[in-house]
N, C-alpha and C positions, 0 to 999 in steps of 0.2 A: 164177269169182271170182278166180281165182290171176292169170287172164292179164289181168282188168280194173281192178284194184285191191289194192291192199296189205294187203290182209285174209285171215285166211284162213277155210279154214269147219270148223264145228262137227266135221264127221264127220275124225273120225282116219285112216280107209281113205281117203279123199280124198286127207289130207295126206302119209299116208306112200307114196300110188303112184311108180308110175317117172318116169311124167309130171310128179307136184312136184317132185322130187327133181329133174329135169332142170331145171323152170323156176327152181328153186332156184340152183341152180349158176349159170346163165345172168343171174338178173336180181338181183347183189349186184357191183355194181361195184368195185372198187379195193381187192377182198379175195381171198382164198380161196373165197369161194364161201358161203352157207350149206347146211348139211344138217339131215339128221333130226334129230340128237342136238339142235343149237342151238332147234330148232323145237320140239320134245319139252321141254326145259330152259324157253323162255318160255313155255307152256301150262301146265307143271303147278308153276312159281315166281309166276306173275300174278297182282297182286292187285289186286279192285276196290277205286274208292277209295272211302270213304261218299257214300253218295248222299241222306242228309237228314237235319236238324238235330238234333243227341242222338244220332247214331249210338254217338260213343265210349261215352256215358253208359249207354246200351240194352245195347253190347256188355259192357262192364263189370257190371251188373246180373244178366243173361244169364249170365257166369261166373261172378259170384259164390255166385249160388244153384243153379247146377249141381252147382258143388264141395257146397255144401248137400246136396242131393239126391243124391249119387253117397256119399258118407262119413254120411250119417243113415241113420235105422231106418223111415221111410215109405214108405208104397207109389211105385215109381217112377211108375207111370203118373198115380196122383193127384200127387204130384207137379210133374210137367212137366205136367199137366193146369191146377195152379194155377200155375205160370208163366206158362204161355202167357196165361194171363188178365191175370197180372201186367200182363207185359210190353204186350200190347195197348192195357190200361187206360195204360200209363205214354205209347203212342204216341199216345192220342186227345189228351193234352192240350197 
């Protein structure tokens, strides 16, 4: 994947071998080079972006009644039990 495309792959031991680390070095033109750290830095700062309509709304709903549920006196699990329903109910429509 590294030597066919600009991607890289899921598995970490993949990306931190000697072999990336070389094609690293090798395939960043008119810099320094990238390394581990730079690669480690975009994996774990990457964010996906929403992928369907009311995400913000959902996402926001989502925390607001977490905070609910984390600071109230109910059981957690019935709780996020009735969220999850919430929230489903809120994506059917």
């Amino acid at each position: 994947m590294l030597t066919k495309s600009q991607g890289l792959p899921a598995r970490r031991d993949v990306v931190e071998s000697d072999e990336a680390q070389q094609l690293f070095m090798e395939a960043t033109p008119g810099s320094d080079g990238m390394n581990l750290k730079t690669v480690s830095e975009v994996m774990a700062d990457g964010v996906m972006a929403p992928k369907f309509k009311g995400y913000n709304e959902v996402m926001i709903l989502a925390d607001n009644e977490l905070n609910k549920i984390i600071t109230g006196d109910s059981s957690i699990n019935n709780a996020l039990n009735r969220l999850q329903k919430a929230i489903n109910a809120y994506l059917q429509q």
